[in-house]
mmJSON file of the N, C-alpha and C atoms, coordinates in Angstrom:
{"data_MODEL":{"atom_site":{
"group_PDB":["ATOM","ATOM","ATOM","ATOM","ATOM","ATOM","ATOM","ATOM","ATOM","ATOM","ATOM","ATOM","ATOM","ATOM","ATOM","ATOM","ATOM","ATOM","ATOM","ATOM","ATOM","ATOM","ATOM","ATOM","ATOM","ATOM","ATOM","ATOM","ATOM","ATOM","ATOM","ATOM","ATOM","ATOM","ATOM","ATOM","ATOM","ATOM","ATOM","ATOM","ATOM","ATOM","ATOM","ATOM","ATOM","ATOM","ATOM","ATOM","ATOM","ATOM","ATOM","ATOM","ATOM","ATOM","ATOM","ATOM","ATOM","ATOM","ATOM","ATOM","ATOM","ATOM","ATOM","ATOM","ATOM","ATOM","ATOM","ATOM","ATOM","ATOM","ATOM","ATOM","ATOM","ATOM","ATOM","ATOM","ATOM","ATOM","ATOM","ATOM","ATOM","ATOM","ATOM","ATOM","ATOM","ATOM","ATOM","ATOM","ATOM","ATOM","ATOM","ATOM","ATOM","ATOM","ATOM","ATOM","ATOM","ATOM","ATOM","ATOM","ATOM","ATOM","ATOM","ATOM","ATOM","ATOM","ATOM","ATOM","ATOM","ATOM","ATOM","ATOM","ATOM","ATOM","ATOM","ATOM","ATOM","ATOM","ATOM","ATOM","ATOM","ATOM","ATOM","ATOM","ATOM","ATOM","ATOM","ATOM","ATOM","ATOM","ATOM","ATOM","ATOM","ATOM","ATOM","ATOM","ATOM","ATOM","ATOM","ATOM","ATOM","ATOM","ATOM","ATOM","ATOM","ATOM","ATOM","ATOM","ATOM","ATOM","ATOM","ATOM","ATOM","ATOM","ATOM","ATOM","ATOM","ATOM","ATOM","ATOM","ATOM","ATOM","ATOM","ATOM","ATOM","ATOM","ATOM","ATOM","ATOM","ATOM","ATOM","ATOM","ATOM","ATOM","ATOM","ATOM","ATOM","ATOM","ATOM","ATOM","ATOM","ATOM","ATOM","ATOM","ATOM","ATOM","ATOM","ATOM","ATOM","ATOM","ATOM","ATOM","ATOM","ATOM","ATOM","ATOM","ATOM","ATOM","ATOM","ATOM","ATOM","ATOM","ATOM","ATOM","ATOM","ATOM","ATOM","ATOM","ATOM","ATOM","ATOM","ATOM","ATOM","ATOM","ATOM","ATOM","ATOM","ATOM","ATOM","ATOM","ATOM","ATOM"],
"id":[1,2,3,4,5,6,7,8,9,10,11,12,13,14,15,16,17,18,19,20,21,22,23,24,25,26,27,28,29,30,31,32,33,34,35,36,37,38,39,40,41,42,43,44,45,46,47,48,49,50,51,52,53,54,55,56,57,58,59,60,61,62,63,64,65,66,67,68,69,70,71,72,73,74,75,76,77,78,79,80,81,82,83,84,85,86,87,88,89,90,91,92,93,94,95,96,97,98,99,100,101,102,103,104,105,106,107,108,109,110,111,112,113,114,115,116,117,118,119,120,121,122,123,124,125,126,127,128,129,130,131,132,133,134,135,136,137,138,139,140,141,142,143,144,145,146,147,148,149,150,151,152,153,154,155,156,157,158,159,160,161,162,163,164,165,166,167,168,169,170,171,172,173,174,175,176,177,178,179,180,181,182,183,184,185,186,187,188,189,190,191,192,193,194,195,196,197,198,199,200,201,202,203,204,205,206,207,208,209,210,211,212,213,214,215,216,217,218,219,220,221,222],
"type_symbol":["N","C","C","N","C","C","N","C","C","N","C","C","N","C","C","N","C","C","N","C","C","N","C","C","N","C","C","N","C","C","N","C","C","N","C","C","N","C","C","N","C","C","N","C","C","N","C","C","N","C","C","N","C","C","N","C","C","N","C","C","N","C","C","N","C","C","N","C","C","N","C","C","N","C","C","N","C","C","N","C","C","N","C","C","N","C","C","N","C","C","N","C","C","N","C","C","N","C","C","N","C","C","N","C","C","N","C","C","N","C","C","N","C","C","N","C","C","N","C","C","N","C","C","N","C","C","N","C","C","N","C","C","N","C","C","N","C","C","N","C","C","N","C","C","N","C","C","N","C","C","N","C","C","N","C","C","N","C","C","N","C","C","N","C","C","N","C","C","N","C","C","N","C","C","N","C","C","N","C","C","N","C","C","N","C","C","N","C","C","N","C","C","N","C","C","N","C","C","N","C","C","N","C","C","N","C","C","N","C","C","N","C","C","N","C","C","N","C","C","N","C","C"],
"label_atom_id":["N","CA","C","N","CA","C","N","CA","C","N","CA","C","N","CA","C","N","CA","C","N","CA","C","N","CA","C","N","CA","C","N","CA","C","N","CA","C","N","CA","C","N","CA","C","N","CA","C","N","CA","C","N","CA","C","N","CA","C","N","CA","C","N","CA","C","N","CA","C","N","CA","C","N","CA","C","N","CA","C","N","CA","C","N","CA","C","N","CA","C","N","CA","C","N","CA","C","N","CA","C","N","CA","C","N","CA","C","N","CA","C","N","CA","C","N","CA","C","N","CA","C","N","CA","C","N","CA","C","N","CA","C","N","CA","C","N","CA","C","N","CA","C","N","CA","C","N","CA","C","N","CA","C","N","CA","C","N","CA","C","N","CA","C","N","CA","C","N","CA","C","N","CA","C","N","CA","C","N","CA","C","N","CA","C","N","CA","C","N","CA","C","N","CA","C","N","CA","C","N","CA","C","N","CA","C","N","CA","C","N","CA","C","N","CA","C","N","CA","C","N","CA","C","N","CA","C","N","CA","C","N","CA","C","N","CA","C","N","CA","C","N","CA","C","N","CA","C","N","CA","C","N","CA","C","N","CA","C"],
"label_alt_id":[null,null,null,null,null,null,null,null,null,null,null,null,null,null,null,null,null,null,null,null,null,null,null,null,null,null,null,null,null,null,null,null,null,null,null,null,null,null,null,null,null,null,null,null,null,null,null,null,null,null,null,null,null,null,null,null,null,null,null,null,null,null,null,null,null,null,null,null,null,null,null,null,null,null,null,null,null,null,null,null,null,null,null,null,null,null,null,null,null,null,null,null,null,null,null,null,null,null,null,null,null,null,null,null,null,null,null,null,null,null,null,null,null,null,null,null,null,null,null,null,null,null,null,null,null,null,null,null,null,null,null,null,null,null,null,null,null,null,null,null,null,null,null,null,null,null,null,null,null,null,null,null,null,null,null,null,null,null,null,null,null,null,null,null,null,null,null,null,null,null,null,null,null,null,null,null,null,null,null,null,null,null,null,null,null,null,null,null,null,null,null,null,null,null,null,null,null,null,null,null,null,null,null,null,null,null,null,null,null,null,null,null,null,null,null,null,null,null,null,null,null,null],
"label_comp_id":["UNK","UNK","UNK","UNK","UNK","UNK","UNK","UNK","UNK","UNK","UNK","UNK","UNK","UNK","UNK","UNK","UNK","UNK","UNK","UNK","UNK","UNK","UNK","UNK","UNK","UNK","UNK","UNK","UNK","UNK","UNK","UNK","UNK","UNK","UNK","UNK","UNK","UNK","UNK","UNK","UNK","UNK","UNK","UNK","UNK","UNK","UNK","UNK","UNK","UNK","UNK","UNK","UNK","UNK","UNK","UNK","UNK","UNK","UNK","UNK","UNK","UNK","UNK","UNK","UNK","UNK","UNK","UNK","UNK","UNK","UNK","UNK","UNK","UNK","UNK","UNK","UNK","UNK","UNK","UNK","UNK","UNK","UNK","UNK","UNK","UNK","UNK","UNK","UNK","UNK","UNK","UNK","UNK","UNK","UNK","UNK","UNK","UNK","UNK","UNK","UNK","UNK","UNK","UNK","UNK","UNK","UNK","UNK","UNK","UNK","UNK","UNK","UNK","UNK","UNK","UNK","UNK","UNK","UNK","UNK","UNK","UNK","UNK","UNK","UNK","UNK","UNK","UNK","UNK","UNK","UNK","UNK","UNK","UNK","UNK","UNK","UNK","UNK","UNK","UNK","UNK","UNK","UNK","UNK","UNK","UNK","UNK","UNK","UNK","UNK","UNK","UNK","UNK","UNK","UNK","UNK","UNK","UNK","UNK","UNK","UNK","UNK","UNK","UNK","UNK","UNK","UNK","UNK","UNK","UNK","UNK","UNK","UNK","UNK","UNK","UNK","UNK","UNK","UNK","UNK","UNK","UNK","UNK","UNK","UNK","UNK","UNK","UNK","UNK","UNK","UNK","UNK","UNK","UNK","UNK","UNK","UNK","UNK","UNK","UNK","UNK","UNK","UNK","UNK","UNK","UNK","UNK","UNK","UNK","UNK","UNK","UNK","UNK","UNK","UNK","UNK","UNK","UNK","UNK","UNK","UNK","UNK"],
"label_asym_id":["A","A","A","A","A","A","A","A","A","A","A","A","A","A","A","A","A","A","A","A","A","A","A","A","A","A","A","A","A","A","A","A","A","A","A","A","A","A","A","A","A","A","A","A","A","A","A","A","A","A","A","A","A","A","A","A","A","A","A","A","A","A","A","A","A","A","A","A","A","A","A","A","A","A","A","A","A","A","A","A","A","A","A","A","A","A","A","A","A","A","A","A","A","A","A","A","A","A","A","A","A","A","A","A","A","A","A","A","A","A","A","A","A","A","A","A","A","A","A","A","A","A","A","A","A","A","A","A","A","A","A","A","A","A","A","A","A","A","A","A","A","A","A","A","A","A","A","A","A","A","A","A","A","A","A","A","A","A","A","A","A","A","A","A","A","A","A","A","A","A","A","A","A","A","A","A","A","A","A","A","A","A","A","A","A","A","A","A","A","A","A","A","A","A","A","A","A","A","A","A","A","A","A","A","A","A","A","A","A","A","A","A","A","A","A","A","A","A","A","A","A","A"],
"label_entity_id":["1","1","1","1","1","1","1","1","1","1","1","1","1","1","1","1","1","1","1","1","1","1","1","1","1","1","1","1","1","1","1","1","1","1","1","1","1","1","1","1","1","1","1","1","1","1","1","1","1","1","1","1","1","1","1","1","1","1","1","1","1","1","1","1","1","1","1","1","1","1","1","1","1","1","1","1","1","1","1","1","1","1","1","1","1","1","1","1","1","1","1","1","1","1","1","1","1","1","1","1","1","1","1","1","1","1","1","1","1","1","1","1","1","1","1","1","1","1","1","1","1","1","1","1","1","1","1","1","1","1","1","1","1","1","1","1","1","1","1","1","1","1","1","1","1","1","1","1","1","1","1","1","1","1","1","1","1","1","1","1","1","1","1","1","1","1","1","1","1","1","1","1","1","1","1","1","1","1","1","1","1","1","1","1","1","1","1","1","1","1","1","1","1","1","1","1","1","1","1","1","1","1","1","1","1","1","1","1","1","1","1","1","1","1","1","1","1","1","1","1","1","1"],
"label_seq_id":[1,1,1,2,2,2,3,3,3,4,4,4,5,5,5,6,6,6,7,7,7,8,8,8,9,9,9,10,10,10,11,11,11,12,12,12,13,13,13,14,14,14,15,15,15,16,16,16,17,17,17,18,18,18,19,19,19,20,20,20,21,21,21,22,22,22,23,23,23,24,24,24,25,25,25,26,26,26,27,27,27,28,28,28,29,29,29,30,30,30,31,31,31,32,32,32,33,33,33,34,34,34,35,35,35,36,36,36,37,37,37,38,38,38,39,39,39,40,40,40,41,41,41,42,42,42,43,43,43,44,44,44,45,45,45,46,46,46,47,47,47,48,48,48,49,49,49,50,50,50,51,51,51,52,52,52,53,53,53,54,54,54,55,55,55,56,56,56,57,57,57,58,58,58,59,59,59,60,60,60,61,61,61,62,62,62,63,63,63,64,64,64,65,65,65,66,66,66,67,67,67,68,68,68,69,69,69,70,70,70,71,71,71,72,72,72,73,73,73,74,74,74],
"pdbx_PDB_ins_code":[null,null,null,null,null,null,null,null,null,null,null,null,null,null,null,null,null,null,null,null,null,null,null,null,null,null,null,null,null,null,null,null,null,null,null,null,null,null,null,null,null,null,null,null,null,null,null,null,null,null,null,null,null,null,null,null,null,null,null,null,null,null,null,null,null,null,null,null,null,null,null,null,null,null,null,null,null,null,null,null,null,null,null,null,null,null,null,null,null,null,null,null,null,null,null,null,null,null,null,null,null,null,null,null,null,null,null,null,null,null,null,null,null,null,null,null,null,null,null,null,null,null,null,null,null,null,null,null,null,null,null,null,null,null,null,null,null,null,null,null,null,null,null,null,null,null,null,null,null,null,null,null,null,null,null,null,null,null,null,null,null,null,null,null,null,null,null,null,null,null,null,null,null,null,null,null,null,null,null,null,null,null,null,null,null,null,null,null,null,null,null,null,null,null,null,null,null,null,null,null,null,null,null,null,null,null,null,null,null,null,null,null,null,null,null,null,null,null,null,null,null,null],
"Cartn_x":[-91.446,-92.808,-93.801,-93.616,-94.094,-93.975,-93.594,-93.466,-93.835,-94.213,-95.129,-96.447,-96.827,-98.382,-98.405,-98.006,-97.65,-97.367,-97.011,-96.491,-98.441,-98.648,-100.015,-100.974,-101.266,-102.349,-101.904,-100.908,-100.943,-101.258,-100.73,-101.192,-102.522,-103.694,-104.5,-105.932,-104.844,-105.731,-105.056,-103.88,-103.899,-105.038,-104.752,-105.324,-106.974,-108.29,-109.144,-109.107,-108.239,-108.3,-108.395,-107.766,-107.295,-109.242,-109.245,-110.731,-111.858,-111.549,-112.58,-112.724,-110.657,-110.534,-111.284,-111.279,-111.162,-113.222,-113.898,-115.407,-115.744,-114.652,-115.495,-114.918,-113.634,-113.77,-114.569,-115.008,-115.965,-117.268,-118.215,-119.142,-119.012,-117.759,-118.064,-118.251,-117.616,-117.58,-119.042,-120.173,-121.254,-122.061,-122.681,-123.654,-124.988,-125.726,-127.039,-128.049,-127.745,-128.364,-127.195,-127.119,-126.607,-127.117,-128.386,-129.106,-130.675,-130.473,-131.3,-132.056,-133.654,-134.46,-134.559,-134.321,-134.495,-135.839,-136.504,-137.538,-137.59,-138.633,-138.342,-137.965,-138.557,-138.256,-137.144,-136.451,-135.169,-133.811,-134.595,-133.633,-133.653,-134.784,-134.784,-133.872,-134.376,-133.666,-132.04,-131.643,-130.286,-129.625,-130.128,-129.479,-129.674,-130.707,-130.778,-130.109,-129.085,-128.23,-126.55,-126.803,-125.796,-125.28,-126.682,-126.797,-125.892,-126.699,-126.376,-125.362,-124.221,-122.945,-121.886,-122.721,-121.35,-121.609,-122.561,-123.183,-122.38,-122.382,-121.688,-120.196,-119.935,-118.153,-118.211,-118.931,-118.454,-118.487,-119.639,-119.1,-118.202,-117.429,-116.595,-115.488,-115.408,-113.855,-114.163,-115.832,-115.655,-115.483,-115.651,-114.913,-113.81,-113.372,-111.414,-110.867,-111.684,-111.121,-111.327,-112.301,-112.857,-111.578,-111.187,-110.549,-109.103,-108.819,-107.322,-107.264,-108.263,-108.427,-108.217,-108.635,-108.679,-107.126,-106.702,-105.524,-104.222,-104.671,-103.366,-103.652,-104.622,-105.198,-104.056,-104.542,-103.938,-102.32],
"Cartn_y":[-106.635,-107.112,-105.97,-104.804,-104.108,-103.178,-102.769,-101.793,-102.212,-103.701,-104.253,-104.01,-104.176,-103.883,-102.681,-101.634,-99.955,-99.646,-99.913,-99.934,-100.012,-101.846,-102.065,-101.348,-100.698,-99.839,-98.589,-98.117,-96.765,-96.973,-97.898,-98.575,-98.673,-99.18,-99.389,-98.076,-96.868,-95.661,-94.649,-94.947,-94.64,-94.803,-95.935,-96.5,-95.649,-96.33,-95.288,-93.965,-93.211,-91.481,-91.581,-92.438,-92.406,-92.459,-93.39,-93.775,-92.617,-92.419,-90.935,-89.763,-89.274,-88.498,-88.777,-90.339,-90.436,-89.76,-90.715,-90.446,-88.666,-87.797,-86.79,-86.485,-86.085,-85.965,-86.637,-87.22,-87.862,-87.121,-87.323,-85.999,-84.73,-84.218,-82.585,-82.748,-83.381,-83.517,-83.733,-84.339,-84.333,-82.744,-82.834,-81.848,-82.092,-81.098,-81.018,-81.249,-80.284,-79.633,-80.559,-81.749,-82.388,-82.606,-82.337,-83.285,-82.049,-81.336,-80.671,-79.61,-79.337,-79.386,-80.335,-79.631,-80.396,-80.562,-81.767,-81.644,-81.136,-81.112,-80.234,-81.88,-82.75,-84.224,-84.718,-84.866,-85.199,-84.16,-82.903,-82.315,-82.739,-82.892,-83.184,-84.525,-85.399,-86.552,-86.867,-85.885,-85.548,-84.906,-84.113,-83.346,-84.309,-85.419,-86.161,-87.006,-87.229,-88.597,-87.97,-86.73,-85.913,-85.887,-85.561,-85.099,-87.096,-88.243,-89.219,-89.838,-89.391,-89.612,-89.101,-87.455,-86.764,-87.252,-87.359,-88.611,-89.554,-90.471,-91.933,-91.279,-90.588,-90.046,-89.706,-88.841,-88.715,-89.845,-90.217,-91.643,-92.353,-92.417,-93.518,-92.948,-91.311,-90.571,-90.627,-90.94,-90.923,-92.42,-93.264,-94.479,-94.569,-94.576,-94.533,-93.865,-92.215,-91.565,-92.567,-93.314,-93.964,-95.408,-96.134,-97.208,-96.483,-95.42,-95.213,-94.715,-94.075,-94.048,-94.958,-96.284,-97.436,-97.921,-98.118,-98.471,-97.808,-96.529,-95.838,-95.9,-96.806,-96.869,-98.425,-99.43,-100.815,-100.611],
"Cartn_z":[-102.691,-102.822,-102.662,-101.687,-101.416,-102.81,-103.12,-104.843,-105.683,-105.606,-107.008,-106.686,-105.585,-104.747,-105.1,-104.928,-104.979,-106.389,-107.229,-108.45,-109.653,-109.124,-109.224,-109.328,-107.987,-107.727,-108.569,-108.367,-109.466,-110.47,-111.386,-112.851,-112.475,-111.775,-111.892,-112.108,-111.153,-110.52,-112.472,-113.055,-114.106,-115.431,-115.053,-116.345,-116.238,-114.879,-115.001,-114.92,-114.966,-114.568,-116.495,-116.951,-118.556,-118.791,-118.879,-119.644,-118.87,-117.586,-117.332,-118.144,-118.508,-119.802,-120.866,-121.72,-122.607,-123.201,-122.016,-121.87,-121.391,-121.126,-121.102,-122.365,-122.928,-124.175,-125.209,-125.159,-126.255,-125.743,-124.399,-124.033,-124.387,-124.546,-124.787,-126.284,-127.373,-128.532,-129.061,-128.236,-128.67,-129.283,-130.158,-130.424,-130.546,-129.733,-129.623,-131.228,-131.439,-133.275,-134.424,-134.129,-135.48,-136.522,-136.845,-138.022,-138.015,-138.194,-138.15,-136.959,-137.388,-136.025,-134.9,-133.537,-132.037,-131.643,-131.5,-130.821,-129.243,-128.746,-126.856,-126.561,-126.527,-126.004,-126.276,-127.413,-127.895,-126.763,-127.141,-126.423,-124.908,-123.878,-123.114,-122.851,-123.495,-123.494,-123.336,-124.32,-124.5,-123.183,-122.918,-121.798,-120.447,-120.471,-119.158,-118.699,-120.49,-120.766,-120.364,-120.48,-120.028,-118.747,-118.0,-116.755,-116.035,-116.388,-116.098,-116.08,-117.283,-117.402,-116.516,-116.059,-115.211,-113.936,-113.45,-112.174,-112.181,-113.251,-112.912,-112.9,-113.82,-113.436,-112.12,-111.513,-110.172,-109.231,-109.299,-108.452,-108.7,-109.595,-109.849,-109.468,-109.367,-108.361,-107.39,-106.499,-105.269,-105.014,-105.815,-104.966,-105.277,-105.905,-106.49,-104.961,-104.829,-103.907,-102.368,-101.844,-100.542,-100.706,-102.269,-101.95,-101.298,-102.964,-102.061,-100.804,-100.428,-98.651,-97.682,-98.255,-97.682,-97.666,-98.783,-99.326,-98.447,-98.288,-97.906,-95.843,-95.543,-94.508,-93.861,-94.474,-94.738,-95.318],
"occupancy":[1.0,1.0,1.0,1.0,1.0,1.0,1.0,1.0,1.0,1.0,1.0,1.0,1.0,1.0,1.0,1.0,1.0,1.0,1.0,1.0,1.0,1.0,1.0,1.0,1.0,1.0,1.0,1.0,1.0,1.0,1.0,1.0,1.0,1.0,1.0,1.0,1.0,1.0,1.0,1.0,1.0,1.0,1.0,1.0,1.0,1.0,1.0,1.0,1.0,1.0,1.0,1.0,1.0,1.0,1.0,1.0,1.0,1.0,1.0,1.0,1.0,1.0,1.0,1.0,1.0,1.0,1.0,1.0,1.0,1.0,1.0,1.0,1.0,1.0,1.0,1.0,1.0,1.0,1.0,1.0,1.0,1.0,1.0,1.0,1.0,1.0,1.0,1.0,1.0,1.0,1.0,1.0,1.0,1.0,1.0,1.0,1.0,1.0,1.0,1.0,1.0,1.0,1.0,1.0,1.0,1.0,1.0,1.0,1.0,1.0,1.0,1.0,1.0,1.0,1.0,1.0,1.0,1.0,1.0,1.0,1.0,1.0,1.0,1.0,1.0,1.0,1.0,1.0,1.0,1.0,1.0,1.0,1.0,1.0,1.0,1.0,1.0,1.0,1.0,1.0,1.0,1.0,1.0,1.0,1.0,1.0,1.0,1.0,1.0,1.0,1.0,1.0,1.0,1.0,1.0,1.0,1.0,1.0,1.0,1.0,1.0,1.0,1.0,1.0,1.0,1.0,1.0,1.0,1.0,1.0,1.0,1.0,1.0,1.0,1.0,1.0,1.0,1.0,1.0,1.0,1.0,1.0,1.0,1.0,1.0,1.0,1.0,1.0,1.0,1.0,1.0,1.0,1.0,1.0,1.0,1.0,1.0,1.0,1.0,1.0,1.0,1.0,1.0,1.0,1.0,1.0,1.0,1.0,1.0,1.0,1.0,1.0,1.0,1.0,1.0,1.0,1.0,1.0,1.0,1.0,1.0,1.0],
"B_iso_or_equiv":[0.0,0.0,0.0,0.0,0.0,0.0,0.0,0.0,0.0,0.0,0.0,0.0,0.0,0.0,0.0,0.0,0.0,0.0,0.0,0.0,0.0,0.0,0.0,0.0,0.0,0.0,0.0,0.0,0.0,0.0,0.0,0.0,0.0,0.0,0.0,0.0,0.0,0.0,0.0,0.0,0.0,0.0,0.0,0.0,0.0,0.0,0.0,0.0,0.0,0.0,0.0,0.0,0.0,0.0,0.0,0.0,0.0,0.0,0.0,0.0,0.0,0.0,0.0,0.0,0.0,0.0,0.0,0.0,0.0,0.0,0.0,0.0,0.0,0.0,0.0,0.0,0.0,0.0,0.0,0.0,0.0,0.0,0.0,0.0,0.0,0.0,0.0,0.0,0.0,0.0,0.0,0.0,0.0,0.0,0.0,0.0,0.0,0.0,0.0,0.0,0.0,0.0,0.0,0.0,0.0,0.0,0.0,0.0,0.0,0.0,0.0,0.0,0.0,0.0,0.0,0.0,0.0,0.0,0.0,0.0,0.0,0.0,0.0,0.0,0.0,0.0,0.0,0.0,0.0,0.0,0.0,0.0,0.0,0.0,0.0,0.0,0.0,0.0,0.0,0.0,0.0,0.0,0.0,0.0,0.0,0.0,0.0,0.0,0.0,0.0,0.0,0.0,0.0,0.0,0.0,0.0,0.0,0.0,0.0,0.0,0.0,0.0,0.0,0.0,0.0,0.0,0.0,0.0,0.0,0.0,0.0,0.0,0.0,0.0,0.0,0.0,0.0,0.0,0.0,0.0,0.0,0.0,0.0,0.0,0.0,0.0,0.0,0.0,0.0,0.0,0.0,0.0,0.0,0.0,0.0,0.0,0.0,0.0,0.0,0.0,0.0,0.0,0.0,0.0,0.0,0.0,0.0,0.0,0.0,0.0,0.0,0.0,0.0,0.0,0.0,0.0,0.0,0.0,0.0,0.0,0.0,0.0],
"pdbx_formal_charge":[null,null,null,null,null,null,null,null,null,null,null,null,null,null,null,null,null,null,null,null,null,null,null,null,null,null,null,null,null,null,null,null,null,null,null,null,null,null,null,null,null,null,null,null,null,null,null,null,null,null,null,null,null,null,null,null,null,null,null,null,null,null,null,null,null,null,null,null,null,null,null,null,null,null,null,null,null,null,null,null,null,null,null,null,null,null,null,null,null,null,null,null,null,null,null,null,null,null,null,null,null,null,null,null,null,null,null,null,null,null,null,null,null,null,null,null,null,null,null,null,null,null,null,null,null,null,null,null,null,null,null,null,null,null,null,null,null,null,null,null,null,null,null,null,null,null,null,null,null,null,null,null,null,null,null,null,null,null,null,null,null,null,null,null,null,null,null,null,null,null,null,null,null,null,null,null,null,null,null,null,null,null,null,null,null,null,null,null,null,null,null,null,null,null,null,null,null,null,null,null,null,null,null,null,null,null,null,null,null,null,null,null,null,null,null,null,null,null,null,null,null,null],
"auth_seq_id":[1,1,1,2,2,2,3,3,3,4,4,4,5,5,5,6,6,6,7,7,7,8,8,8,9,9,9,10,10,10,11,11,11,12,12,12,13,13,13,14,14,14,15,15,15,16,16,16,17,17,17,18,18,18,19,19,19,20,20,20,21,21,21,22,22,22,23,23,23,24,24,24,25,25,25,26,26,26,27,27,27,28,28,28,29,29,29,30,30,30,31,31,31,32,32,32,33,33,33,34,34,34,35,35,35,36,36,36,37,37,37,38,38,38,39,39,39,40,40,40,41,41,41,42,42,42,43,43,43,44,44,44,45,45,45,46,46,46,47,47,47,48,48,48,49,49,49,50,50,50,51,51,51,52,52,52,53,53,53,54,54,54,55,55,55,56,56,56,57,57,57,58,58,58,59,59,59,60,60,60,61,61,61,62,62,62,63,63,63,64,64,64,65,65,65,66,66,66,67,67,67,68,68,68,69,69,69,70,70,70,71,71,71,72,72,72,73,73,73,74,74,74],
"auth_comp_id":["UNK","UNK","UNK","UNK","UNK","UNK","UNK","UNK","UNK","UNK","UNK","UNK","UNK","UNK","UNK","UNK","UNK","UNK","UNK","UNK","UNK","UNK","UNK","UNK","UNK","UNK","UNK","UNK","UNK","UNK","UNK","UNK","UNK","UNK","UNK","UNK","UNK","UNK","UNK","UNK","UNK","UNK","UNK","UNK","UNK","UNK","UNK","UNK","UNK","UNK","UNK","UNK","UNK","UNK","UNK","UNK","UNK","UNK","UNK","UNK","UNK","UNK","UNK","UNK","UNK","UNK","UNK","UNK","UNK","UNK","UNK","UNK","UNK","UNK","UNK","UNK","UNK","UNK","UNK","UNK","UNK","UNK","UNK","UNK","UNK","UNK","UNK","UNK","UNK","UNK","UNK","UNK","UNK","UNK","UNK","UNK","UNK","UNK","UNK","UNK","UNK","UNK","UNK","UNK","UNK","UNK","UNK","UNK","UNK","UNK","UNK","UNK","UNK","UNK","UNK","UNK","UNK","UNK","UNK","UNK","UNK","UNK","UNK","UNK","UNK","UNK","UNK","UNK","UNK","UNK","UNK","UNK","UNK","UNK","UNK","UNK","UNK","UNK","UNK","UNK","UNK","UNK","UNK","UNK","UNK","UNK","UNK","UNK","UNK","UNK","UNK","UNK","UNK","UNK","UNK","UNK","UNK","UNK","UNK","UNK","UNK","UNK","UNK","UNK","UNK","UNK","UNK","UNK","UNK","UNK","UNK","UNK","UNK","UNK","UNK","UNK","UNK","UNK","UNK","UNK","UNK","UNK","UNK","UNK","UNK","UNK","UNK","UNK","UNK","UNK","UNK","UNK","UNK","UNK","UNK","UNK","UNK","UNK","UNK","UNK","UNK","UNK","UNK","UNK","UNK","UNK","UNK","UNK","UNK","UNK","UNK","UNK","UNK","UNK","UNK","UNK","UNK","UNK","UNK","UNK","UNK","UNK"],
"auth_asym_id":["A","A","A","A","A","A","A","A","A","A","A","A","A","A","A","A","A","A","A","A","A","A","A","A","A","A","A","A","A","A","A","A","A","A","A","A","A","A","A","A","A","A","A","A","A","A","A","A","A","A","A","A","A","A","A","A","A","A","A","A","A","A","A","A","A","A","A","A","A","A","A","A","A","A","A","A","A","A","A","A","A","A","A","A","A","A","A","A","A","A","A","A","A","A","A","A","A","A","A","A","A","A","A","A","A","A","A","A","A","A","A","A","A","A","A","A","A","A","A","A","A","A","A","A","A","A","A","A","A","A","A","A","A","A","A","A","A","A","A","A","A","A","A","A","A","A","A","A","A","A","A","A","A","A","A","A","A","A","A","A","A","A","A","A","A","A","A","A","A","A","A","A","A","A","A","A","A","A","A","A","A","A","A","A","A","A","A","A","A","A","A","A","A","A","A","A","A","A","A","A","A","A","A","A","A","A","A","A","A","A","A","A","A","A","A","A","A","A","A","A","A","A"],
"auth_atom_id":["N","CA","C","N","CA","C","N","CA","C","N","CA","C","N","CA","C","N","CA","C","N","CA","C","N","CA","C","N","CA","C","N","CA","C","N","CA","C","N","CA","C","N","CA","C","N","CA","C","N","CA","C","N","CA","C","N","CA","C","N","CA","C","N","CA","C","N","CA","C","N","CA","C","N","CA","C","N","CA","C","N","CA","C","N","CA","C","N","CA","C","N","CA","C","N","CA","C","N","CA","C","N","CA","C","N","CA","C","N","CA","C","N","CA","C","N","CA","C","N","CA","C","N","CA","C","N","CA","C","N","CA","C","N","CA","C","N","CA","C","N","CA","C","N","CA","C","N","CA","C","N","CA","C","N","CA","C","N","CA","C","N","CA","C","N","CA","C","N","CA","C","N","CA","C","N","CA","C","N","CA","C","N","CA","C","N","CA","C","N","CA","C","N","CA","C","N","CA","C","N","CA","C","N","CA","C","N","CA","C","N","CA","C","N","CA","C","N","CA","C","N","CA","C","N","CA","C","N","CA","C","N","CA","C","N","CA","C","N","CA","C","N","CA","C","N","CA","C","N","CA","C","N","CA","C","N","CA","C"],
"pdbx_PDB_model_num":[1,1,1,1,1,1,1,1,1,1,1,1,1,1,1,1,1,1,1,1,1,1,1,1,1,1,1,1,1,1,1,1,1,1,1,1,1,1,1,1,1,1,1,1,1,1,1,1,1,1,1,1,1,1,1,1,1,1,1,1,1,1,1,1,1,1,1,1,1,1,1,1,1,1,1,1,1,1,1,1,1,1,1,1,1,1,1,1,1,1,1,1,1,1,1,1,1,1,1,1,1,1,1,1,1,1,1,1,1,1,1,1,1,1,1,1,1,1,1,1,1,1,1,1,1,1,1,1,1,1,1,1,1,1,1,1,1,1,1,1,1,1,1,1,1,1,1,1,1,1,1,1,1,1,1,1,1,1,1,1,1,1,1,1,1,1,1,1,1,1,1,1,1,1,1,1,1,1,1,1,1,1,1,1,1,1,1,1,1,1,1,1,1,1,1,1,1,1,1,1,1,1,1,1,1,1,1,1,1,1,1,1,1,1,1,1,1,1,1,1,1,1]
}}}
């Protein structure tokens, strides 16, 4: 019973480490200068949406990191 619980949670801590990959590869793949001239605002914009994405990635390893803390606590 205990290895399906254990088994679980790894599948679970897999699967998001997967989709964290999958969203920064798709972020680096972005380009600034696609379609021409950058406005200063566009660019601004762009880089803030940037800045916001690697934010929410980190939080989402620091709670992954605080549950399995918990997890390996219990």
């Amino acid at each position: 019973m205990n290895s399906v619980t254990i088994l679980a949670e790894e599948n679970r801590k897999l699967r998001q480490t997967s989709q964290r990959r999958q969203r920064r590869q798709q972020q680096q793949r972005q380009y600034i200068a696609s379609g021409g001239a950058l406005q200063a605002e566009q660019g601004q914009l762009l880089a803030a949406e940037a800045e916001r994405v690697a934010q929410q990635v980190e939080q989402e390893e620091r709670k992954d990191l605080v549950y399995a803390a918990i997890v390996a606590i219990i």
